[in-house]
C-alpha positions as CSV (number, residue, x, y, z in Angstrom):
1,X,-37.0,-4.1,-10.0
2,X,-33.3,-3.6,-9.1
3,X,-30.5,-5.6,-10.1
4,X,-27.1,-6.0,-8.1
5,X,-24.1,-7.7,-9.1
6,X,-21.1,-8.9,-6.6
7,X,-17.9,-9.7,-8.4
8,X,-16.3,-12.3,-6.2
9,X,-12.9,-13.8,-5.9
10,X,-14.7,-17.0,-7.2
11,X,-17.7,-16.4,-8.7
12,X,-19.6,-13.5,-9.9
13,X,-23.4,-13.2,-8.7
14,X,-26.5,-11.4,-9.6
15,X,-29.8,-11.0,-7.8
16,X,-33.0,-9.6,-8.8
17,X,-35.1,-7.7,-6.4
18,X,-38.5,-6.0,-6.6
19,X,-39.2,-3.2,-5.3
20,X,-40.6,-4.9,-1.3
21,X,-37.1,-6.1,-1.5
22,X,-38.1,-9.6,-1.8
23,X,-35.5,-11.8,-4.1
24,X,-36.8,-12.5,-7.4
25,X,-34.3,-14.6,-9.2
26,X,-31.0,-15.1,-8.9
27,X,-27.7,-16.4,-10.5
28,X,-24.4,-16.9,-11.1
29,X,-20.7,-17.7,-12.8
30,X,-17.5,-19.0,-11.6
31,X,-14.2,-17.5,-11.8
32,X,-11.0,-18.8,-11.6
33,X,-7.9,-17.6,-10.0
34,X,-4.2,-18.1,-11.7
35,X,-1.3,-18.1,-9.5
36,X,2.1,-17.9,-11.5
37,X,4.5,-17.5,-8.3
38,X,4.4,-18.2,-4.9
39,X,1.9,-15.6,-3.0
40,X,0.9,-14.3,-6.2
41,X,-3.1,-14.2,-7.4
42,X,-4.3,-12.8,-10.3
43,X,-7.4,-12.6,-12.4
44,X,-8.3,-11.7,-16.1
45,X,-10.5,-8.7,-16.4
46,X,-11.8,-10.3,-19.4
47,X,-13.7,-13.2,-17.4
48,X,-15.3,-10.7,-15.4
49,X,-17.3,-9.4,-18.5
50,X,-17.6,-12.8,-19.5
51,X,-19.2,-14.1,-16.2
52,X,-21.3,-11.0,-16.2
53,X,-22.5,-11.5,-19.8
54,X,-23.5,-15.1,-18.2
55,X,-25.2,-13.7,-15.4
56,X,-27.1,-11.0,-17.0
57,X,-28.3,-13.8,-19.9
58,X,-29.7,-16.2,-17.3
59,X,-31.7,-13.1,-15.7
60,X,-32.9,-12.0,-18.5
61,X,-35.2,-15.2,-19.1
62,X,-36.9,-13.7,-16.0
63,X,-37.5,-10.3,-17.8
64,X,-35.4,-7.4,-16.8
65,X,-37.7,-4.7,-18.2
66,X,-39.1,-3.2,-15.0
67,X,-35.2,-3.2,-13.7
68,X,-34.7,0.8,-12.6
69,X,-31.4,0.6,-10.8
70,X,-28.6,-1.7,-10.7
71,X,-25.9,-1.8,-7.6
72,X,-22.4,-3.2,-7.6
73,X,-20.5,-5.3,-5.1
74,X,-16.8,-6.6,-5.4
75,X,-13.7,-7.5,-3.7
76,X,-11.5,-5.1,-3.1
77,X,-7.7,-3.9,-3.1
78,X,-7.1,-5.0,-6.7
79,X,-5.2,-3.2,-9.2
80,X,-6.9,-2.8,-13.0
81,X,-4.1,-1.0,-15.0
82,X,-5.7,0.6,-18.1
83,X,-3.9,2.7,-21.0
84,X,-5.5,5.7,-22.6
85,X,-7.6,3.7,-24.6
86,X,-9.0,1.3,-21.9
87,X,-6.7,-1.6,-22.6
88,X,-5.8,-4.2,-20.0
89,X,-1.9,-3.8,-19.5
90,X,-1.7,-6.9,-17.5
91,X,-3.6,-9.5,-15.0
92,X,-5.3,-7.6,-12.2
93,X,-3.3,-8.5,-9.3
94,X,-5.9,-9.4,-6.3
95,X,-6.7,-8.7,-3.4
96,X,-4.3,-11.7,-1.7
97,X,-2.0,-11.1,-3.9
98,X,0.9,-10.2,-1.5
99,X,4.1,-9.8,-3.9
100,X,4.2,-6.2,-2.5
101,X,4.8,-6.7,0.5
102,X,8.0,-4.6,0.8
103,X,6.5,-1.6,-1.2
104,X,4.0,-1.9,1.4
105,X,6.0,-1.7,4.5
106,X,8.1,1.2,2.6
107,X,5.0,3.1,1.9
108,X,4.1,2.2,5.7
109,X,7.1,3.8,7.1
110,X,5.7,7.1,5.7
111,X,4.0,9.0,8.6
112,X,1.6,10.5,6.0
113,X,0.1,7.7,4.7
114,X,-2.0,5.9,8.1
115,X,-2.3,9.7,9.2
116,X,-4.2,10.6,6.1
117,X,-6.0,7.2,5.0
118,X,-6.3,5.8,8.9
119,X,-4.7,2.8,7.9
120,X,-2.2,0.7,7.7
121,X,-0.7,0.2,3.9
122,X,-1.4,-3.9,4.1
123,X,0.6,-5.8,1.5
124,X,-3.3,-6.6,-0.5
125,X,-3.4,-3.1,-1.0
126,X,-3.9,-1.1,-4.1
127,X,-1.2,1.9,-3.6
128,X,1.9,-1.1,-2.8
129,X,0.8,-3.4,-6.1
130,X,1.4,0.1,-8.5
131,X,4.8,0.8,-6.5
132,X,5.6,-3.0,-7.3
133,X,4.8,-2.7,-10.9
134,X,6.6,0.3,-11.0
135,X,9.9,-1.2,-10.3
136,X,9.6,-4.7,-11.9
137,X,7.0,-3.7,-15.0
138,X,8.6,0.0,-15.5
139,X,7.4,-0.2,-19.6
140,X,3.5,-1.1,-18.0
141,X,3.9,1.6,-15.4
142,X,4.5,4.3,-17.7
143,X,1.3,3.2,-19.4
144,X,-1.1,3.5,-17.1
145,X,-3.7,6.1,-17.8
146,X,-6.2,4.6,-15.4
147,X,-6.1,2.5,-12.1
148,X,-9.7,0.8,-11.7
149,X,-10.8,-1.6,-8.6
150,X,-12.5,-4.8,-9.8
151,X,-16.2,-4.2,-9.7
152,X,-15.2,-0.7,-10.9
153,X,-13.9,-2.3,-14.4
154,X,-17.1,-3.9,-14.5
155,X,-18.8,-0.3,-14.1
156,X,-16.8,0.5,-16.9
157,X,-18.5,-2.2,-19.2
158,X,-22.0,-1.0,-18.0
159,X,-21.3,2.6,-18.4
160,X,-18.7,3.6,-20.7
161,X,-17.0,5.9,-17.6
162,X,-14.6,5.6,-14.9
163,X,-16.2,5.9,-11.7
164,X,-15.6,4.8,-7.7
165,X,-17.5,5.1,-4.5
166,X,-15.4,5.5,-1.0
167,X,-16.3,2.3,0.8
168,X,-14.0,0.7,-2.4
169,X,-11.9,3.3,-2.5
170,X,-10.6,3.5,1.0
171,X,-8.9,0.7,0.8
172,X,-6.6,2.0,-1.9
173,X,-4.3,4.1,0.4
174,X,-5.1,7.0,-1.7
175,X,-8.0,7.7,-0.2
176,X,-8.3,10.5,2.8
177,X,-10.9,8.1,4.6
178,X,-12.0,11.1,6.6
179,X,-12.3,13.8,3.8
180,X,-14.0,11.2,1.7
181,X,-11.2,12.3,-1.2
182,X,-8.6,11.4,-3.1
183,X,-5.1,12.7,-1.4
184,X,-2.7,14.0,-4.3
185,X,0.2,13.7,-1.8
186,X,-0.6,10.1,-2.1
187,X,-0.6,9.8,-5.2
188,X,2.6,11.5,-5.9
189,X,4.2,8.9,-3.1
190,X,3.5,5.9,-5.7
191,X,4.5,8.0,-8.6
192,X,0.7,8.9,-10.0
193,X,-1.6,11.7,-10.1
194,X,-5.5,12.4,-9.7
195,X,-5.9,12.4,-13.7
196,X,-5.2,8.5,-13.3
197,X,-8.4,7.7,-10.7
198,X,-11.8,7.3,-11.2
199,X,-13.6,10.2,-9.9
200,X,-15.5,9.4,-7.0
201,X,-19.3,9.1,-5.8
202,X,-21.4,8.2,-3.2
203,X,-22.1,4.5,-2.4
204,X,-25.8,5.1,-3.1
205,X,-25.6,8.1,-5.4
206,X,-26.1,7.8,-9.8
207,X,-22.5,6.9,-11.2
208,X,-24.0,7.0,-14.8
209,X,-26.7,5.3,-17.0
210,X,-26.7,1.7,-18.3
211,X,-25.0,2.1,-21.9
212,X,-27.9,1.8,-24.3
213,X,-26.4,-1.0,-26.4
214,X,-26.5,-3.2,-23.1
215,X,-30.1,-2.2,-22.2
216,X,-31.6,-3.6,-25.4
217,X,-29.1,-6.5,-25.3
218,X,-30.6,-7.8,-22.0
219,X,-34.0,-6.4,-22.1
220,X,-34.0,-3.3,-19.9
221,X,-35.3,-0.2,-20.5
222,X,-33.7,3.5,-21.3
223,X,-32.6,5.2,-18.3
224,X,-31.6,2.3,-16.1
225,X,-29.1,4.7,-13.3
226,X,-25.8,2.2,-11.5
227,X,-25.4,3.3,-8.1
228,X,-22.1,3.5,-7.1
229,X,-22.1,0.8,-4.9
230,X,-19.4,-0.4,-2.5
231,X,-16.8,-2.8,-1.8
232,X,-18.2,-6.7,-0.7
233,X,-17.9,-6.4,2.9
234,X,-19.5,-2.9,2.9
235,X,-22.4,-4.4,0.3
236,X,-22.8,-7.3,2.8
237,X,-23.0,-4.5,5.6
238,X,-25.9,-2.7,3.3
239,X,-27.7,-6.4,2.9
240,X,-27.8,-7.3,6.6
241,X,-28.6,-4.0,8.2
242,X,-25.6,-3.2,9.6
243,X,-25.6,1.1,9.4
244,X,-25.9,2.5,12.6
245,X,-23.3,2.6,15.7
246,X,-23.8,-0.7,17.5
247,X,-24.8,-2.7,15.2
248,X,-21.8,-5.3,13.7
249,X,-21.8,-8.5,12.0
250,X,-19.1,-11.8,11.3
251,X,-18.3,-12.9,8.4
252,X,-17.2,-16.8,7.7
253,X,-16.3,-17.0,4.4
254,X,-12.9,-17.6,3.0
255,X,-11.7,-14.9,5.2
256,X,-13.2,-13.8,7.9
257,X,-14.4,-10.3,9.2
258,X,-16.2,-8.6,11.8
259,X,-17.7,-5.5,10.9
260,X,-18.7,-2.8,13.1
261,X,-20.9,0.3,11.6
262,X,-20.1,3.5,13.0
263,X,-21.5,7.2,12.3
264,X,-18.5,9.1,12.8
265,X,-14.3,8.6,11.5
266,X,-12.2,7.4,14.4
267,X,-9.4,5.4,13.1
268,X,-6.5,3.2,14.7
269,X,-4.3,2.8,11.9
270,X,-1.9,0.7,14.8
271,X,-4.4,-1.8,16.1
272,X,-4.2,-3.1,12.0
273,X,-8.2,-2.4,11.7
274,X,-9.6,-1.1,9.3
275,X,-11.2,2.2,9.1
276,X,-13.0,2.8,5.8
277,X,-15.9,4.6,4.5
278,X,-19.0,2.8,4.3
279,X,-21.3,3.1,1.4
280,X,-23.7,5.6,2.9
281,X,-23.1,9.5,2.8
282,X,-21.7,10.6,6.1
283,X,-21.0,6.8,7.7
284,X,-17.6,4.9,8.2
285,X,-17.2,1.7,9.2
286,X,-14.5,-0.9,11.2
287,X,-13.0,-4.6,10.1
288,X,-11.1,-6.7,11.6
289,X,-10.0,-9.1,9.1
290,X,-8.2,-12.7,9.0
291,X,-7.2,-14.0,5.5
292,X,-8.7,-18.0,6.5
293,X,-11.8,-18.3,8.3
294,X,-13.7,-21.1,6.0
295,X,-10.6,-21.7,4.2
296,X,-8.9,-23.1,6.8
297,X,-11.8,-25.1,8.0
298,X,-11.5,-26.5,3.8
299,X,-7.8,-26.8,3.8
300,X,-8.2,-29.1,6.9
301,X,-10.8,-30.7,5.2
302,X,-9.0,-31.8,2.1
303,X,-6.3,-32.6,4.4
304,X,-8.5,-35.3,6.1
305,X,-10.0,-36.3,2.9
306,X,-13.3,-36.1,4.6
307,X,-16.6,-32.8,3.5
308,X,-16.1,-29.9,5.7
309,X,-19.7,-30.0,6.9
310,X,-19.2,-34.0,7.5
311,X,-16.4,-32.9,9.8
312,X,-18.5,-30.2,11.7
313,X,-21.9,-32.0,11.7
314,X,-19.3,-34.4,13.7
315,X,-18.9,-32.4,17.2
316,X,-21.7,-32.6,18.9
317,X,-21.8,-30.3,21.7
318,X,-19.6,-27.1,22.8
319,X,-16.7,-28.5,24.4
320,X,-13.6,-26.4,26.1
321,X,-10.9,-26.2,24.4
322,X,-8.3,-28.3,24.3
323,X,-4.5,-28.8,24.3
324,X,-4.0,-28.8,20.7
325,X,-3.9,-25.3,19.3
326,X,-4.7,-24.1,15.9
327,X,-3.0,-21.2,14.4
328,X,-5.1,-20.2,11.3
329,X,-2.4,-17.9,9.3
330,X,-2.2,-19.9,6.0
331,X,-1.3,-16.8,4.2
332,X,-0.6,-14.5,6.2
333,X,-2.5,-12.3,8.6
334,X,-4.2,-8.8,9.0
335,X,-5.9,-7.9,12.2
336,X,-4.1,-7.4,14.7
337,X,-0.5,-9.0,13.2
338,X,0.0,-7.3,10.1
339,X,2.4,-9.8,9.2
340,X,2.3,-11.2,5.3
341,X,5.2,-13.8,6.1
342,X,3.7,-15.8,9.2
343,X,2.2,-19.3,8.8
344,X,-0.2,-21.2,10.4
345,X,0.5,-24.1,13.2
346,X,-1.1,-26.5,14.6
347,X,0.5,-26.5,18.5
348,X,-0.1,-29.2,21.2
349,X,-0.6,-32.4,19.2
350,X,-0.4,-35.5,20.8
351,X,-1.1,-39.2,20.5
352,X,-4.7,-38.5,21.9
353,X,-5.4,-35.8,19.3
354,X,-8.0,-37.7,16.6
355,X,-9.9,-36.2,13.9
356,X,-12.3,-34.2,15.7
357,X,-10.2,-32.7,18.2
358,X,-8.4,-31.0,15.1
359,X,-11.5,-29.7,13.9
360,X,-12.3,-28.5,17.1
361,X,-9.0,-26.4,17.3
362,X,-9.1,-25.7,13.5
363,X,-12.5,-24.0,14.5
364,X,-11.3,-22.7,17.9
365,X,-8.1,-21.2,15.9
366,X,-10.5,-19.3,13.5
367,X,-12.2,-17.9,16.5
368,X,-9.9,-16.7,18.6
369,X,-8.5,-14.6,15.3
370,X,-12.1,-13.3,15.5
371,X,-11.8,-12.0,18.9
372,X,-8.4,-10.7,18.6
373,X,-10.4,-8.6,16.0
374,X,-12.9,-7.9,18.5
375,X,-10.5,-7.2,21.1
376,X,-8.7,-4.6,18.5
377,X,-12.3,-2.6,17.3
378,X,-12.5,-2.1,21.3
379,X,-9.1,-0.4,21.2
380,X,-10.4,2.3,18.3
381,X,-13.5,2.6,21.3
382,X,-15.8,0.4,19.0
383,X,-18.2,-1.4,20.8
384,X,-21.4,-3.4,20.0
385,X,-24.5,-4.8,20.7
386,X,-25.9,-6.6,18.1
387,X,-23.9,-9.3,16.5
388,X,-25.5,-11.3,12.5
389,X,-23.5,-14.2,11.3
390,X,-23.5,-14.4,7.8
391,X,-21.5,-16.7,5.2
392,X,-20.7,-20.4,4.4
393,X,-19.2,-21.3,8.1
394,X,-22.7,-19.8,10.1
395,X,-24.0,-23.2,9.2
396,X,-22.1,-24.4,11.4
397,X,-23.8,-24.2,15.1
398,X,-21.0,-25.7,16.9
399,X,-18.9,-22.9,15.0
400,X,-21.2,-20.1,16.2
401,X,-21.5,-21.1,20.0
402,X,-17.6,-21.0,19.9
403,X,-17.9,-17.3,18.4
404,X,-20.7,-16.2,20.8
405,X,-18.8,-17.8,23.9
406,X,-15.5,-16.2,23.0
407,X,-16.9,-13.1,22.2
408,X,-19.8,-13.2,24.8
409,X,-22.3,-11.6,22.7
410,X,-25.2,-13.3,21.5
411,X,-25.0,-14.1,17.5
412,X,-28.1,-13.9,15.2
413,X,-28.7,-15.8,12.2
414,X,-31.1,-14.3,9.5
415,X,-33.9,-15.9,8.4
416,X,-32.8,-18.2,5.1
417,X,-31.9,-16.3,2.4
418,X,-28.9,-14.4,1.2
419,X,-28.2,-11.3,2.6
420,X,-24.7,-10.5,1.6
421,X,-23.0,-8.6,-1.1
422,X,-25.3,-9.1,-4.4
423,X,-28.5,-8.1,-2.0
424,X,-26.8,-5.2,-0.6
425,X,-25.8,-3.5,-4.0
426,X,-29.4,-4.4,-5.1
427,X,-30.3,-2.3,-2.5
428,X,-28.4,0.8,-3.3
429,X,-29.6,0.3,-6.5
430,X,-33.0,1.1,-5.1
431,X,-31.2,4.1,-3.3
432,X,-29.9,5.9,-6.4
433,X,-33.2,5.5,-8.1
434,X,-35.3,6.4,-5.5
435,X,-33.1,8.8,-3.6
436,X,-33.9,6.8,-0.6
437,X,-31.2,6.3,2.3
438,X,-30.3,4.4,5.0
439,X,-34.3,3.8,6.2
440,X,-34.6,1.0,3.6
441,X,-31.4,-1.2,4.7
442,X,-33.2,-3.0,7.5
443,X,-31.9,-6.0,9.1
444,X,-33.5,-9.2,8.0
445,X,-35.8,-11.0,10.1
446,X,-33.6,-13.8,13.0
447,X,-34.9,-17.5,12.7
448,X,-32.8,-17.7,15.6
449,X,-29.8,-16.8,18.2
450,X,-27.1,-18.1,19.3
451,X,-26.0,-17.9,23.1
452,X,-22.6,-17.7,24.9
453,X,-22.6,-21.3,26.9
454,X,-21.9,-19.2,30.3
455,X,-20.1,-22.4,31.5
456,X,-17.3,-22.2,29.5
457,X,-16.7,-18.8,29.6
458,X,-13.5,-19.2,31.2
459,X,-12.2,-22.1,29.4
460,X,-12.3,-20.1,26.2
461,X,-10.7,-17.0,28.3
462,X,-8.3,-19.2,28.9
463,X,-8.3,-20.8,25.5
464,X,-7.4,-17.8,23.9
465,X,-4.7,-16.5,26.4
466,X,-2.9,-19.6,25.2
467,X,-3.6,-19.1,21.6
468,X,-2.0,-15.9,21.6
469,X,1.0,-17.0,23.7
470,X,1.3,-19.4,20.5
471,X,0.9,-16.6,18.2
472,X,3.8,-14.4,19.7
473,X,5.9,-17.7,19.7
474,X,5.8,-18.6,15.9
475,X,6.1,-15.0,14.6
476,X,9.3,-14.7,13.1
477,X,9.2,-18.7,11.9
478,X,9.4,-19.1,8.5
């Protein structure tokens, strides 16, 4: 069997696989999320052991001596500051944490930095959070003998060794996304060296043994190899097929994404996509991201005092969209904005605007985002022909015919089950036992598709011109 845990923003999950892939148990902890300033978030280290202690005990029951291989999924972008001895200097600062947001733009104004990492330094990322801490936590800074990523602390629990894998690591802005290394120029820019990174493996490749006090503690044999694994999106890419050229899916969960595989490095660092690594040898893939895709849909929610799927199950058919505009940037935005200061809007209310016509635009809003990531991937030249939904919002169907009409591409849905992150590192689990590749990460069987409604094509061509005109308008609003 093969075990993989994902280390969420909210919860930490395990999955149990056998070796036909089928799902044997499953299980999971919460995790909560302190915020001691405005646009701050941070997380203990600390509960992450603790919810994996959790997770690992309730597997257990279901015996976790055949387990061979273990994979790791987690979010990305934070910043684990260790001294010499493996002590936790401070709170990790998370991935939508956005206190360094002027480090960021400073490190962005170096030319090196989206030449060498094929990205722009976003505000969430790793490199701007140590320039940060430099400045305002000099006495921590000069501590730090190793920078870990989330999932990658974990690692350290389960192995007793600092270790990354590239898909993780690109979004560092250390990484050289195209050399698949560490850039030492980098470094130096934010004050640090290579001695202070993990070294780095392949997604799929042995990153060490499962420390033997842990085997006997949960029941697993000698031996048992961790794969490197790979950040969430890239895990959720692993557990729904998505490897080859073409092939792409959308992510609703509390932020949104649409990820688009792709078998060679061809970055856009302007178009604010994002060009990583993926957790196969040799492979790269796209993102456009928005910080609130089912987040805004629950902030709405709690905001009508009325269940989020009480408010979709509400709409009843596809209709054009409206007059009132939603403008989903509660935090902030990635793809295509790069803006850490703008906030959402709704636009176009009036005295005929009622309940469900603010869903609809709260939903239309989250959409449009999408295709302005859709609309960036094609400026890199990244097209595709296959399209999965995956996360809380596919449950949505009104939600989906929006996607698949603004995007005019049929969208998927898997067959019930959960294919994202915890599945995926499972998976590469299997890999780094087995030596097996890419042949193994098949898409899941559809229940069903989706189709663009061809009849209001142009009303959400439309749609979206004027969303964007609203966009450009606020920008600069605070």
């Amino acid at each position: 069997m093969y075990l993989g845990l994902d280390l969420g923003t909210s919860g930490l999950k395990g999955v149990l696989i056998d070796d036909a892939q089928r799902v044997v148990a499953e299980a999971s902890a919460p995790l909560s999320i302190s915020r001691p300033a405005e646009g701050w978030a941070e997380q203990s280290p600390a509960d992450w052991i603790a919810a994996a202690e959790a997770v690992l005990g309730h597997l257990s029951v279901h015996g976790l001596a055949s387990v061979r291989g273990i994979g790791l999924s987690g979010q990305m972008h934070g910043a684990v500051l260790l001294s010499a001895s493996d002590d936790v200097l401070r709170p990790c600062i998370l991935w939508n944490d956005t206190r360094a947001h002027i480090e960021a733009a400073a490190l962005d104004a170096k030319p090196k930095f989206r030449a060498l990492t094929g990205n722009i330094v976003f505000p969430g990322f790793t490199a701007p959070k140590l320039k940060w801490v430099a400045k305002h936590e000099p006495q921590i800074f000069e501590n730090v003998a190793k920078v870990l990523l989330p999932k990658d602390y974990l690692r350290l629990w389960l192995i007793g060794d600092h270790v990354s894998e590239m898909s993780d690591a690109a979004g560092t802005s250390w990484l050289e996304c195209g050399e698949r290394d560490w850039s030492d120029s980098l470094l130096a820019a934010t004050g640090l060296s290579r001695a202070q990174m993990p070294r780095l493996v392949e997604g799929s490749a042995v990153s060490g043994v499962l420390r033997p006090l842990l085997a006997e503690r949960f029941g697993m044999g000698a031996g048992v190899v961790v794969a490197g694994g790979a950040g969430d999106n890239a895990a959720s890419g692993i557990g729904v097929g998505v490897v080859k050229s073409g092939q792409a899916f959308v992510s609703l969960g509390t932020s949104g994404v649409l990820f688009a595989a792709h078998e060679g490095y061809n970055p856009n660092a302007d178009s604010a996509v994002h060009t990583f690594c993926h957790a196969l040898p040799g492979t790269w893939h796209q993102m456009g991201v928005i910080l609130a895709a089912t987040d805004a849909l629950n902030w709405f929610s709690r905001l009508a005092a009325v269940d989020p799927e009480v408010l979709t199950g509400a709409l009843g058919n596809l209709q054009a969209p409206g007059k009132t505009r939603f403008l989903p940037y509660l935090g902030g935005e990635r793809t295509p904005l790069n803006d850490a200061a703008i906030r959402g809007a709704f636009i176009g209310l009036e005295h005929a605007t009622d309940r469900q016509g603010a869903t609809r635009a709260v939903l239309e809003g989250v959409t449009f985002a999408l295709r302005d990531c859709r609309d960036a991937l094609a400026s890199t030249g990244t097209r595709f022909d296959s399209l999965l939904a995956v996360g809380g919002g596919s449950r949505s169907d009104y939600w989906l015919q929006a996607i698949a009409t603004a995007l005019n591409i049929p969208v998927s849905l898997p067959v019930s089950g959960d294919f994202g992150g915890a599945f995926g590192a499972a998976r590469l689990g299997m890999m780094a036992d087995t030596g097996a590749g890419a042949e193994i990460a098949a898409p899941p069987a559809i229940s069903r598709v989706i189709e663009p409604v061809l009849a209001l094509k142009s009303a959400f061509n439309d749609g979206h011109a004027r969303y964007r005109a609203a966009a450009k308008a606020i920008q600069g609003l605070t």
